[in-house]
C-alpha positions in Angstrom: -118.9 3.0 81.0 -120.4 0.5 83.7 -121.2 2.6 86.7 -120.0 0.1 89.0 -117.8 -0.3 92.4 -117.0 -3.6 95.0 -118.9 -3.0 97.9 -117.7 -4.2 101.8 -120.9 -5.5 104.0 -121.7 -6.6 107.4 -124.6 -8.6 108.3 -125.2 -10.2 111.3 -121.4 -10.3 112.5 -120.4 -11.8 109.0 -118.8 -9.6 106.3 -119.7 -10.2 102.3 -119.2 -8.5 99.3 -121.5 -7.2 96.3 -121.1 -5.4 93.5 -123.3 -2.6 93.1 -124.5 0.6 91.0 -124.4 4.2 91.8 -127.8 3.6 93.9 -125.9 0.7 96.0 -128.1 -1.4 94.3 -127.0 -5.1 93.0 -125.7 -4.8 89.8 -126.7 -8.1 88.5 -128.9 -11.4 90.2 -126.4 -13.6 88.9 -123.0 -11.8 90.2 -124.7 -11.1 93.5 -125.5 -15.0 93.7 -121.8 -16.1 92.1 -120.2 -13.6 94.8 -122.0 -15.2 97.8 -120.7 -19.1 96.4 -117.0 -17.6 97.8 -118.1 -16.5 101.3 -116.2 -19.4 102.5 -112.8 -17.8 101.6 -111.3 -15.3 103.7 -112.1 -11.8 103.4 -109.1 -10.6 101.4 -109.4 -13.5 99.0 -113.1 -13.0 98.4 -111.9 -9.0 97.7 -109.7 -10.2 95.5 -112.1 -12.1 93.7 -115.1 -9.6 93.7 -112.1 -7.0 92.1 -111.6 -9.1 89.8 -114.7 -9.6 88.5 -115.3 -6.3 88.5 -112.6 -5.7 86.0 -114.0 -8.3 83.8 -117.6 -7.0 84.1 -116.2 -3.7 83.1 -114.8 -4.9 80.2 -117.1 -6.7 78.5 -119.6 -4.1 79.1 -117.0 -1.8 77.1 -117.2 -3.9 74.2 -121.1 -3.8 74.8 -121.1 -7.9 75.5 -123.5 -9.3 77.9 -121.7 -12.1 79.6 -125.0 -13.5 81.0 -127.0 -13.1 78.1 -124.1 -15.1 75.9 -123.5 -17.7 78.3 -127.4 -18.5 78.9 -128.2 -17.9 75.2 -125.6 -20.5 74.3 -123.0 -18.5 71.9 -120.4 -17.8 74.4 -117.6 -15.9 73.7 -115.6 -15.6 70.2 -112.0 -17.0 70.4 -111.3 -13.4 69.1 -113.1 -12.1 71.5 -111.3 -14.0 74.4 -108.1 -12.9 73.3 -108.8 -9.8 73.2 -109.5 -9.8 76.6 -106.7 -11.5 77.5 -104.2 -8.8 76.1 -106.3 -6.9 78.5 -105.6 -8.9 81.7 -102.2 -7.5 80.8 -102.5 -3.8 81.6 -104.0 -2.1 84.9 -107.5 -1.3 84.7 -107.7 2.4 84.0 -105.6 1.6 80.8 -108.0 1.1 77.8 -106.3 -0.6 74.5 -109.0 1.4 72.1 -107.2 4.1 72.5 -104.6 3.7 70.0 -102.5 6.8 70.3 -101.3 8.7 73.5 -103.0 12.1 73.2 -100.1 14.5 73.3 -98.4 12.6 70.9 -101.6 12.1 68.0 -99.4 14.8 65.8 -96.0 13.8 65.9 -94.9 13.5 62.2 -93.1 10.2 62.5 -95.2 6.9 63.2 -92.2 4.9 63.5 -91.8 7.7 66.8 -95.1 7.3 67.9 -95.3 2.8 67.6 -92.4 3.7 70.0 -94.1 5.6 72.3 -97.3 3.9 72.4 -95.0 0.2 73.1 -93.6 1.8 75.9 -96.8 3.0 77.3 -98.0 -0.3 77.1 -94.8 -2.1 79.3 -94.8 0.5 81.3 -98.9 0.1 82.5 -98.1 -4.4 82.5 -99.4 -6.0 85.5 -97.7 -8.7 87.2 -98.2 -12.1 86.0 -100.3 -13.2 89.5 -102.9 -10.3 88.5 -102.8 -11.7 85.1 -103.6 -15.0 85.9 -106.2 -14.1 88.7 -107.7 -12.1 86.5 -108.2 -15.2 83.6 -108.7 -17.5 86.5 -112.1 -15.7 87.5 -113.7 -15.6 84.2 -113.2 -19.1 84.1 -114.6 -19.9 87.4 -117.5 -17.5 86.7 -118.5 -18.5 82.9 -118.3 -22.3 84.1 -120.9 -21.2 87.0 -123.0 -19.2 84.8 -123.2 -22.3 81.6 -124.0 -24.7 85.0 -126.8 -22.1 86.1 -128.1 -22.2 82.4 -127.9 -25.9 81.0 -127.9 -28.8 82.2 -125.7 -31.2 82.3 -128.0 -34.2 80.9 -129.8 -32.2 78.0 -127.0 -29.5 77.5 -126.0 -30.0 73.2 -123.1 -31.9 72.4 -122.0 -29.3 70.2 -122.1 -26.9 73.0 -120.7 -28.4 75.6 -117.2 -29.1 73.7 -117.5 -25.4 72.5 -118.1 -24.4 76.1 -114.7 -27.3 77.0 -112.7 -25.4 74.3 -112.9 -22.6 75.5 -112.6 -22.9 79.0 -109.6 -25.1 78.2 -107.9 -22.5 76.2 -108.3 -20.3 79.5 -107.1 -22.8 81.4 -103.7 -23.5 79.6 -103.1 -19.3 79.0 -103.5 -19.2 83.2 -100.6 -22.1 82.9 -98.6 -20.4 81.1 -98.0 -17.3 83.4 -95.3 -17.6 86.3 -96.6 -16.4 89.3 -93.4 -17.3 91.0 -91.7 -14.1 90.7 -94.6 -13.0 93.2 -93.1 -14.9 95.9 -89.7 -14.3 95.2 -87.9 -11.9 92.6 -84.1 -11.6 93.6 -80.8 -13.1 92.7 -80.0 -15.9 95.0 -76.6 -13.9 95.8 -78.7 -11.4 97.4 -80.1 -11.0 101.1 -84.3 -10.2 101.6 -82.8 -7.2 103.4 -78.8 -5.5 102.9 -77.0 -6.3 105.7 -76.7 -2.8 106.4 -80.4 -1.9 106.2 -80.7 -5.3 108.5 -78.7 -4.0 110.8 -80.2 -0.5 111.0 -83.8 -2.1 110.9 -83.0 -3.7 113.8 -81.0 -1.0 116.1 -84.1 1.6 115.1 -87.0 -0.6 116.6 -85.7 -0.6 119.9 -87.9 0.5 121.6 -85.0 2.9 123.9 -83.8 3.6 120.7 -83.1 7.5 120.1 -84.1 6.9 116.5 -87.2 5.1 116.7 -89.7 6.9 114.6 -92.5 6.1 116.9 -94.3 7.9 119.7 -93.5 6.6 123.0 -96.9 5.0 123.9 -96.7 3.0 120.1 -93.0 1.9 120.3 -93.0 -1.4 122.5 -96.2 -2.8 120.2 -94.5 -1.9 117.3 -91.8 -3.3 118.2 -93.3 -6.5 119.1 -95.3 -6.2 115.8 -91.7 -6.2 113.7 -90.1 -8.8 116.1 -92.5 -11.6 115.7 -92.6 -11.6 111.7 -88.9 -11.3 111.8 -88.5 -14.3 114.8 -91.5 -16.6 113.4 -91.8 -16.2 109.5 -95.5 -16.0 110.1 -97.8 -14.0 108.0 -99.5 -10.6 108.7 -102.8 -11.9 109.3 -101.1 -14.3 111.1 -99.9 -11.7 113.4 -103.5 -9.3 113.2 -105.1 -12.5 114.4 -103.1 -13.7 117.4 -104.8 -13.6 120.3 -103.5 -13.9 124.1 -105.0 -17.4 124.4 -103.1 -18.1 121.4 -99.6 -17.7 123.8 -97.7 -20.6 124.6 -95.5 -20.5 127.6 -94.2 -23.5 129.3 -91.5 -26.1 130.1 -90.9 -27.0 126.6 -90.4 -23.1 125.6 -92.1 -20.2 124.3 -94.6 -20.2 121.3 -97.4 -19.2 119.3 -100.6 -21.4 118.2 -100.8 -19.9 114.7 -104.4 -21.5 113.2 -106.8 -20.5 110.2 -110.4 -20.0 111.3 -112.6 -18.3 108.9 -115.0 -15.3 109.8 -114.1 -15.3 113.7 -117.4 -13.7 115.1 -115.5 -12.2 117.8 -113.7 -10.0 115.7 -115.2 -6.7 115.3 -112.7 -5.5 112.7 -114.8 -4.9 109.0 -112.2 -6.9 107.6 -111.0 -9.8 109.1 -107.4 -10.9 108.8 -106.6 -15.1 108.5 -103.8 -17.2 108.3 -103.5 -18.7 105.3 -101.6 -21.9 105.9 -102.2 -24.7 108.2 -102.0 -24.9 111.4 -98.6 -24.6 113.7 -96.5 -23.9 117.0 -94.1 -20.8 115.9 -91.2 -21.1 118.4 -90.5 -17.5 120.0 -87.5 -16.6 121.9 -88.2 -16.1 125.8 -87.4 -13.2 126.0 -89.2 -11.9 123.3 -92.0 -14.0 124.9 -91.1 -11.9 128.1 -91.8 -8.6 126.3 -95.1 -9.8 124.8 -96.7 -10.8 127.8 -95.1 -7.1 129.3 -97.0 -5.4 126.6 -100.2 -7.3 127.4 -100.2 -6.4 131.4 -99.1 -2.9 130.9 -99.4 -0.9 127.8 -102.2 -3.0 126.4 -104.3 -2.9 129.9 -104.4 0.9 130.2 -105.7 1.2 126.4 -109.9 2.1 126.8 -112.0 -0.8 125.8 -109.2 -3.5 125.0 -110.2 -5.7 127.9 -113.6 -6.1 125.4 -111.2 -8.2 123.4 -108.6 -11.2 123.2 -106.8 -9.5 120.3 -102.4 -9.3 121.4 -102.3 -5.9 119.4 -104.9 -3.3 119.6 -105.3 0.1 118.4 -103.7 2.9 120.5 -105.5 6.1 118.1 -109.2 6.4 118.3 -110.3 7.2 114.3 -113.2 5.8 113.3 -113.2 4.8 117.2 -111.2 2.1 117.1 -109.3 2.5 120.3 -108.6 -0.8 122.1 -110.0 -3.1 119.3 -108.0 -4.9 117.4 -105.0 -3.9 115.3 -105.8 -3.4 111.8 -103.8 -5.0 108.9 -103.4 -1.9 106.9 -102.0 -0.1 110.2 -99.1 -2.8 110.0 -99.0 -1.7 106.7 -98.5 2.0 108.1 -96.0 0.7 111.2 -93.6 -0.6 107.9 -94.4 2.7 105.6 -92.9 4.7 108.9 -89.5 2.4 109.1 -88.9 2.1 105.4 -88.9 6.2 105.4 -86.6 6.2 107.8 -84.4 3.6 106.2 -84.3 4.8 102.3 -85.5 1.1 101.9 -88.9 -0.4 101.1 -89.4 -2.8 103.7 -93.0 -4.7 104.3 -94.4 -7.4 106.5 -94.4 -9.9 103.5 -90.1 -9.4 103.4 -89.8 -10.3 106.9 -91.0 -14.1 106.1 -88.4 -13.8 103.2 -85.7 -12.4 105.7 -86.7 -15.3 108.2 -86.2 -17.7 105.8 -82.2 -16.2 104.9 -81.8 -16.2 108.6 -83.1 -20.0 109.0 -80.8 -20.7 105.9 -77.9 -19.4 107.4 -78.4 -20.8 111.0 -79.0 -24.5 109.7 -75.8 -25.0 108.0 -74.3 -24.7 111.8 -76.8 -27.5 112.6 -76.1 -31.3 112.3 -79.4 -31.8 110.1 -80.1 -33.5 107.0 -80.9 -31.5 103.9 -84.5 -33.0 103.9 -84.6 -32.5 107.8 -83.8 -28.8 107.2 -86.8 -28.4 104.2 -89.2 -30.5 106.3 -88.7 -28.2 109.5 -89.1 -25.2 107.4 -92.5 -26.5 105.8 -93.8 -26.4 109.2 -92.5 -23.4 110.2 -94.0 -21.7 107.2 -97.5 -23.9 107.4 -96.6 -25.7 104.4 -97.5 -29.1 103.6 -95.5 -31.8 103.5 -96.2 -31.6 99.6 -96.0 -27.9 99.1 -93.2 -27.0 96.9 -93.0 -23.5 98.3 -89.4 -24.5 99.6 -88.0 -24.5 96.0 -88.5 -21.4 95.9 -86.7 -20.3 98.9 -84.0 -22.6 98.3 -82.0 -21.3 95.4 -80.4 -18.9 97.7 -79.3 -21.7 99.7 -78.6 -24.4 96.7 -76.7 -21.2 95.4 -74.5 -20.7 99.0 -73.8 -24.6 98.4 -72.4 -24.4 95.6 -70.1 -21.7 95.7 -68.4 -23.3 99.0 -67.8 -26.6 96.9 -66.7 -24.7 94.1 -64.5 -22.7 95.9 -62.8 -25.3 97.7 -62.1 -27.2 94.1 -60.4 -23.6 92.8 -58.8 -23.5 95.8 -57.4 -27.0 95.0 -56.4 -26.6 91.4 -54.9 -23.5 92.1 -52.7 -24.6 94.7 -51.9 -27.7 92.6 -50.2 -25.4 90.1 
């Protein structure tokens, strides 16, 4: 099996990725060179990538195929083989379809009992549909690179180059085919982001006078602040790892954030960097919750050992790996909603926030004298949307759905008092 991981780097203030052997030596030229062509991407998506390349590299190495050596060389890959390397993409990566039997079951008399067995083995070790389609997206992206490394376009064979079109093709319409919606949003439209009741209880526990809070004293008003903001601005987790006190807003017109994408900020020391994804926005904050921000900053923040180095809102208060005073990490957001959805019985991240925002902006707009579009076009912004994006479809069934059940009810109600 390819002795191979994804390696992190840092070079000159500026992180990059490689995939090396068990000397932490490049694995390849070519996939150290394909790997640098994303370095414009932010760190997570350029992780994501390099992962799943990896998984394609061990693959094909499996089924003892040299991907460089086919595309260069000119025979590609087999339609067979392709699709046996798509019912790959299916499964998680320590789950080899070779092995046709589950051990402990290679003796049970009945093959009907072990088909059974081995099916649900196979459902139970699925990916989701995203990973899937990431997955067929970058062999795509880094065949194509490869055949433009290797022929050109103004001598390349006719025959090879709709060979080469066929296939990519074929790749492109399976990556089509998956729905990556359910990533974004997998619920009934009758149901909250969050139970009322696990709302509510979110909510009275993060107080930072709370006699339930989870947190130690000198963590509670941060983490607090930390749940707040996602919950009162929609706005992503790097969103939120990013914000910086220059990024405050605080005047006449009302309290916000200046939420922005800016890739590989040299000032922040952090080995990987957090972005915003979207375009750039004001998130309106409530003053008071303003008031509490800029609290944090002057008092709990200032006594923290080297945060005045940095311009970072939320900055480590533990010192592994010394990290005190520099900025928050992403994963220990991660950690801050690990703690609450303990204490709730619920699973509760930063990503479900921007859903409950959403249900919350929903509910409040139907008070609101606005248009239908003028409700969808403030929420594009709000989310760092385009004005294209059709990421409010998605979020709108729940709404659509409230709709229609008021109009519907007041027609029962109608007929049945016509009776």
């Amino acid at each position: 099996m390819l002795d191979a991981t994804l390696k992190r780097y840092k070079w000159n203030k500026k992180t990059f990725f490689a995939i090396v052997n068990g000397h932490s030596c490049p694995f390849e030229p070519y996939v150290s060179a394909y790997l640098n062509t994303l370095s414009s991407y932010a760190n997570s998506t350029q992780h994501r990538y390099g992962r799943d390349l990896l998984f394609i590299l061990k693959y094909f190495d499996r089924k003892g195929i040299d991907l460089t050596g086919r595309i260069a060389s000119g025979d590609l890959i087999s339609m067979a083989e392709y699709s046996d390397f798509h019912t790959q993409c299916a499964l998680s990566s320590d789950i080899d379809l070779d092995s046709k039997v589950v051990p402990l079951l290679s003796h049970a008399e009945s093959k009907t009992f072990r088909n059974i067995m081995a099916s649900n083995n196979f459902v139970a070790s699925k990916v989701s549909s995203e990973t899937q389609r990431g997955r067929l997206n970058r062999l795509r992206s880094y065949i194509t690179w490869l055949f433009e490394q290797f022929h050109d376009p103004l001598s390349v064979g006719e025959k090879l180059e709709r060979n080469f079109e066929k296939l990519t093709m074929k790749m492109l319409q399976d990556e089509r085919s998956l729905n990556v919606v359910e990533a974004h949003v997998n619920r009934h439209p009758t149901k909250d982001a969050i139970p009322p009741d696990v709302f509510c209880k979110l909510i009275e526990i993060i107080r930072p006078s709370s006699p339930n809070n989870p947190f130690t004293q000198r963590n509670r008003l941060r983490n607090y602040l930390v749940v707040t903001l996602l919950l009162d601005t929609g706005i992503r987790r790097g969103a939120l790892a990013k914000l910086k006190i220059s990024d405050l807003r605080s005047d006449s017109s009302g309290a916000a954030l200046w939420i922005y994408p800016e890739r590989d900020d040299v000032s922040d020391p952090r080995l990987e960097r957090p972005n915003q994804k979207t375009k750039a926005h004001l998130a309106a904050l409530n003053p008071t919750v303003m008031d509490a921000l800029l609290f944090y900053i002057e008092s709990d923040r200032k006594l923290i050992c080297g945060s005045a180095e940095n311009d970072f809102v939320f900055v480590s208060n533990s010192n592994a790996k010394g990290t005190k005073g520099q900025p928050l990490a992403a994963k220990s957001i991660n950690e801050v909603f690990f703690t609450l959805s303990k204490v709730l019985g619920y699973r509760v991240h930063p990503h479900l926030m921007r859903h409950m925002w959403n249900d919350l902006f929903d509910d409040n707009s139907d008070h609101q004298n606005f248009t239908s579009q003028q409700v969808e076009d403030a929420r594009k912004y709000a989310m760092g949307w385009s004005a294209n994006s059709a990421m409010s479809d998605i979020y709108n069934d729940r709404r659509t759905y409230q709709k229609v059940r008021k109009i519907m009810q007041s027609h029962q109600d109608r007929v049945d008092g016509a009776k």
